[in-house]
MDTraj code that builds the backbone (N, CA, C; nanometers):
import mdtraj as md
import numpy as np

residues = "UNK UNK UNK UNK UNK UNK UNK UNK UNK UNK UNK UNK UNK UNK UNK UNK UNK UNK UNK UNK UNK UNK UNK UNK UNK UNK UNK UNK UNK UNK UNK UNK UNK UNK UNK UNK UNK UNK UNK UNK UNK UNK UNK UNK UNK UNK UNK UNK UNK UNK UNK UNK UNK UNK UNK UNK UNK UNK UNK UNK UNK UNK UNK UNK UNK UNK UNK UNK UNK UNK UNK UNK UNK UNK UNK UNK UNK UNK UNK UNK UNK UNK UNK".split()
xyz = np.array([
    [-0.1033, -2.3034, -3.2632],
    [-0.1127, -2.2229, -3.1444],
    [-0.2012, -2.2948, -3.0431],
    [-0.1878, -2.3036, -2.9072],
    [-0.2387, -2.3714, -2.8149],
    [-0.3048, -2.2266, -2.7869],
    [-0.4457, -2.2734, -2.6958],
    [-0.5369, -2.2083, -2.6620],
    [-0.5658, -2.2488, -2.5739],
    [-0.5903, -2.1340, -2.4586],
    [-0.6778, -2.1932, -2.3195],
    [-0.7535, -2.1423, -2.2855],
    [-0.8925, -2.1564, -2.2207],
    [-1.0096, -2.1369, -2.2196],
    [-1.0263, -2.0886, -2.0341],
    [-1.0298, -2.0031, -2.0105],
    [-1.0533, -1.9544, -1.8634],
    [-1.1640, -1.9844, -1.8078],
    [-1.2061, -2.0555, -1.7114],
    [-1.3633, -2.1162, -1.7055],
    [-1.3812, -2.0802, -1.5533],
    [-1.4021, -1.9110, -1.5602],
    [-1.3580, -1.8730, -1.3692],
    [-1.4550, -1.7851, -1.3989],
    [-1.5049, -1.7423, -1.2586],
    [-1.6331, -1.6704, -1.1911],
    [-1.5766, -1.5412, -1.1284],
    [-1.6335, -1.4202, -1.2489],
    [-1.5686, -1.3181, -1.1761],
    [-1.7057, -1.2530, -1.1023],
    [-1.6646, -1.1691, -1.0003],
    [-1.7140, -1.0716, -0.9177],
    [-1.7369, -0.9274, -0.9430],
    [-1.7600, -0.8596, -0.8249],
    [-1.8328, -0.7339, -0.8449],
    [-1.6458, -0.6433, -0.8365],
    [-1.5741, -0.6833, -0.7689],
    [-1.4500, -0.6453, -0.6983],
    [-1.3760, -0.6262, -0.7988],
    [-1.3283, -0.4810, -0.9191],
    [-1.2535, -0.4705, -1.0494],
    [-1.1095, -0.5508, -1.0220],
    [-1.0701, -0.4948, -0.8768],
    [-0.9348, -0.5717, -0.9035],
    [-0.9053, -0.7033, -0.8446],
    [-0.9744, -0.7567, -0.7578],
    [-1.0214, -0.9076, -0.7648],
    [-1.0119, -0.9886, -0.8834],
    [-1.1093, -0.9208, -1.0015],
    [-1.1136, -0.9876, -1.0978],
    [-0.9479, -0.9656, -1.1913],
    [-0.9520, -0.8496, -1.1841],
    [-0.8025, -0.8582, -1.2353],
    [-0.6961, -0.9257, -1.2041],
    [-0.7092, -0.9362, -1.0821],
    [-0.5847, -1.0565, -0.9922],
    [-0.6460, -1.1911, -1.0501],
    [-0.7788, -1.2508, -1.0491],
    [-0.7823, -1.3707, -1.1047],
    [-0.7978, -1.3834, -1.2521],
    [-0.7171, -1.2581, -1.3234],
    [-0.7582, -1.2798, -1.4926],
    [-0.5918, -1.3282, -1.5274],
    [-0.4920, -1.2504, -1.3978],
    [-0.3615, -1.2177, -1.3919],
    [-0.3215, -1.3895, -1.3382],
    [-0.3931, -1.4435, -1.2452],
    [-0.3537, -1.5899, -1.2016],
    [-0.3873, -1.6746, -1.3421],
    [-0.4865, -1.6890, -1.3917],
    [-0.5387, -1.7678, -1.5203],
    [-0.4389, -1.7548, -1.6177],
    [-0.3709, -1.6103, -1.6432],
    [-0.3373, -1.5974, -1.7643],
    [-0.1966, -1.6788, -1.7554],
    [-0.1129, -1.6518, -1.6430],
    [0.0138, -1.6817, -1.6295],
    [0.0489, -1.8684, -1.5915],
    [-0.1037, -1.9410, -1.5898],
    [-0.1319, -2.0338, -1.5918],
    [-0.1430, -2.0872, -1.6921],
    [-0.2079, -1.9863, -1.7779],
    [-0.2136, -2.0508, -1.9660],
    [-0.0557, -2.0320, -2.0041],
    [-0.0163, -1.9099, -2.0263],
    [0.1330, -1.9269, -2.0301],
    [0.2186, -2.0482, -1.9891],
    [0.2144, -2.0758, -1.8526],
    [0.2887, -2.1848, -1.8176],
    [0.2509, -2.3228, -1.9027],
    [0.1420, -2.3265, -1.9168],
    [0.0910, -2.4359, -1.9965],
    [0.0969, -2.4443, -2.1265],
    [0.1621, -2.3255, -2.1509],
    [0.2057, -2.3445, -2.3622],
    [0.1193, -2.2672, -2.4579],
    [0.0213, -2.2090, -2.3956],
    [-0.0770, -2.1176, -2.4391],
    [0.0066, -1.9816, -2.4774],
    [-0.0574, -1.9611, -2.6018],
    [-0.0670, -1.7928, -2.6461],
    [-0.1751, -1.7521, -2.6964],
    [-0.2297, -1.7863, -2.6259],
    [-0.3942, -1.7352, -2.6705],
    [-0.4801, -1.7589, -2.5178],
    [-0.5099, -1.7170, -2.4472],
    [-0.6341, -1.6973, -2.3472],
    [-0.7461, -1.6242, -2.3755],
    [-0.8937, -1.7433, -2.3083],
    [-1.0374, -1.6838, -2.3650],
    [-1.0694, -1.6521, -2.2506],
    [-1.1070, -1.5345, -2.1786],
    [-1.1872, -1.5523, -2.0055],
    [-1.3240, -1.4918, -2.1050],
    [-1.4411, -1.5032, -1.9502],
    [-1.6118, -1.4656, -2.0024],
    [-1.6007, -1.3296, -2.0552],
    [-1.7208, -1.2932, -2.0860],
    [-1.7611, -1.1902, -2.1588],
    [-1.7839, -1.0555, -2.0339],
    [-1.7608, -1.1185, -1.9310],
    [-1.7884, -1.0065, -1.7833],
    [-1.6959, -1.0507, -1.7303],
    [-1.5863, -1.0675, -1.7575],
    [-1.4640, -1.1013, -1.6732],
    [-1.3788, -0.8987, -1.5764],
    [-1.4441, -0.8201, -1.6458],
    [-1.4556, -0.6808, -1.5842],
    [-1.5666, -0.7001, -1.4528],
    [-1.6697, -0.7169, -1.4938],
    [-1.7526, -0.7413, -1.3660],
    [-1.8891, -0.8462, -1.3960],
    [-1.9047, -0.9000, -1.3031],
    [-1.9926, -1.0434, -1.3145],
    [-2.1349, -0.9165, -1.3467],
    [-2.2021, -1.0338, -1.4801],
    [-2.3164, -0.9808, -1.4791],
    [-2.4661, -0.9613, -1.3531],
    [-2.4910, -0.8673, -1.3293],
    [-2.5898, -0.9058, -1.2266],
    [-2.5786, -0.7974, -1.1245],
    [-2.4496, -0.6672, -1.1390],
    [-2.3969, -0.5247, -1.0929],
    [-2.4035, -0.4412, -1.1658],
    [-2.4257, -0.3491, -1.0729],
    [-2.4453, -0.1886, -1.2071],
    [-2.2832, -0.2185, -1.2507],
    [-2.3184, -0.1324, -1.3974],
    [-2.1988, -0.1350, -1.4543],
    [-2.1709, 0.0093, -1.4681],
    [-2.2521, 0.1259, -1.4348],
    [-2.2473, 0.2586, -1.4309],
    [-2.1518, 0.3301, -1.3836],
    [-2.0839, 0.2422, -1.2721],
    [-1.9527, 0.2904, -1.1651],
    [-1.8392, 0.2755, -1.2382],
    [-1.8561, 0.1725, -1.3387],
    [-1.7602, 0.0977, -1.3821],
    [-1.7228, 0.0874, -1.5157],
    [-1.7744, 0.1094, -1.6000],
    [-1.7675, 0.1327, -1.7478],
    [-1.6441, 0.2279, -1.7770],
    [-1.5692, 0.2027, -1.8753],
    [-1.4630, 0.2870, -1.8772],
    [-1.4414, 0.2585, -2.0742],
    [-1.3727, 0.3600, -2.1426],
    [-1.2996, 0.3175, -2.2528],
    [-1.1651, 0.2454, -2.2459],
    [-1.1795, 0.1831, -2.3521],
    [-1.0871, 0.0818, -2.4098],
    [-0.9197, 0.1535, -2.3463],
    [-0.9230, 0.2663, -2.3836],
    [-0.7862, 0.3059, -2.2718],
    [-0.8036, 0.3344, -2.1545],
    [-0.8556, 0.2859, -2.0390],
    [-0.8934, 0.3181, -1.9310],
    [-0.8003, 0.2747, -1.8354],
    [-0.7899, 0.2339, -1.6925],
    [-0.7220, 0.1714, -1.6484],
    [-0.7239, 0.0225, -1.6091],
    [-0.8602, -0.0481, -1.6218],
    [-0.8973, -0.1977, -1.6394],
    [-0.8256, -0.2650, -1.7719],
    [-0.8317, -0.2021, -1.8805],
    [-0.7923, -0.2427, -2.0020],
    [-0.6648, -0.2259, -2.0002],
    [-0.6412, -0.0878, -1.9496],
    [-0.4308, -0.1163, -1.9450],
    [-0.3850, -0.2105, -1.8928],
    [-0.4506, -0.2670, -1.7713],
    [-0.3687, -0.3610, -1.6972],
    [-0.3710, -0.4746, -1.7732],
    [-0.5012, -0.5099, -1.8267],
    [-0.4980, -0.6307, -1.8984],
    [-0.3979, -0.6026, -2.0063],
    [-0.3425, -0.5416, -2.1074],
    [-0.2918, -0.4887, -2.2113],
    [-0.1282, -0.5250, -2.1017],
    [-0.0645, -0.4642, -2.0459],
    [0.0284, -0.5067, -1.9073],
    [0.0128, -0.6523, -1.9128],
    [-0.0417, -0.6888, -1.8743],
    [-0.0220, -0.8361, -1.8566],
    [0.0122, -0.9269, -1.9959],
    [-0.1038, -0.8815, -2.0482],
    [-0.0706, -1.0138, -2.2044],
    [0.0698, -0.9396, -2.2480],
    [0.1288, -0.8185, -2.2570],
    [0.2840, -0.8167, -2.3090],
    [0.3371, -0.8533, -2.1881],
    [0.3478, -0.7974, -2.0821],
    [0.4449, -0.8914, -1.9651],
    [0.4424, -1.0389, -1.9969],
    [0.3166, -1.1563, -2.0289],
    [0.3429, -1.2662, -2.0744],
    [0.3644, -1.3078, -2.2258],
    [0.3598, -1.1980, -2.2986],
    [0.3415, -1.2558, -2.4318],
    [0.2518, -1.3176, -2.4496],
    [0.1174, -1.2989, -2.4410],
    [-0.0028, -1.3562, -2.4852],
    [-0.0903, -1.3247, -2.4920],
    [-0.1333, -1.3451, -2.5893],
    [-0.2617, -1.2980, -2.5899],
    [-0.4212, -1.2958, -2.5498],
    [-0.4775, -1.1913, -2.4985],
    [-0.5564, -1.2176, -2.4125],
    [-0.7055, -1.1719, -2.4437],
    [-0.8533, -1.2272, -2.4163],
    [-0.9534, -1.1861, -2.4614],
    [-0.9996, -1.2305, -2.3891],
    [-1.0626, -1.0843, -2.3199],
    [-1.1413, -1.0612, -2.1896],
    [-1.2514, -0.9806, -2.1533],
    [-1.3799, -1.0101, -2.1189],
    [-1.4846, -0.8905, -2.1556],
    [-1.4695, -0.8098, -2.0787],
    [-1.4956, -0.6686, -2.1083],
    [-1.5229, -0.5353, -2.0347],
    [-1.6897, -0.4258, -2.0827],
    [-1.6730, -0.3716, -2.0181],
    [-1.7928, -0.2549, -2.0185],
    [-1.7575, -0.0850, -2.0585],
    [-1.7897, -0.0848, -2.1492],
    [-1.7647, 0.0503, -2.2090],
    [-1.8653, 0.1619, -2.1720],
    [-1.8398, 0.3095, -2.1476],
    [-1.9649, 0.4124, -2.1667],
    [-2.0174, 0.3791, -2.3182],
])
top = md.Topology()
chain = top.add_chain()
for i, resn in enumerate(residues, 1):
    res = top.add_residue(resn, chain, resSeq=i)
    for name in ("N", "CA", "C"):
        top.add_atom(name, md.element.get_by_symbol(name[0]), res)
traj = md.Trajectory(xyz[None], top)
């Protein structure tokens, strides 16, 4: 299995970051990847409240990501912020 490593700077902006988790991923795809790693705050750059933003694992940050890795078939591991 090829693996690709996302090495991108996310922001305070949820769907910003989602649009650049959505550019990376379909980039690993193209490149032979079924496996994508983005950071551990790829939900929101450390250094912002996360109080606004914290959601469970079924929320709507996580669906989209969940959307995307089956729209590409791949698999994806991406940090988020839980209550």
């Amino acid at each position: 299995m090829r693996v690709a490593l996302a090495q991108v700077i996310s922001g305070r902006d949820l769907a910003e970051n989602l649009r650049l988790l959505e550019e990376y991923a379909r980039r690993a795809k193209d490149g032979g990847a079924g496996l994508v790693v983005f950071p551990e705050a790829m939900m929101r750059a450390f250094g912002n409240s996360l109080l606004d933003i914290a959601e469970p694992l079924d929320g709507p940050w996580a669906g989209r990501v969940r959307a995307i890795a089956e729209e590409l078939q791949l698999v994806i591991v991406a940090g988020m912020f839980t209550p």
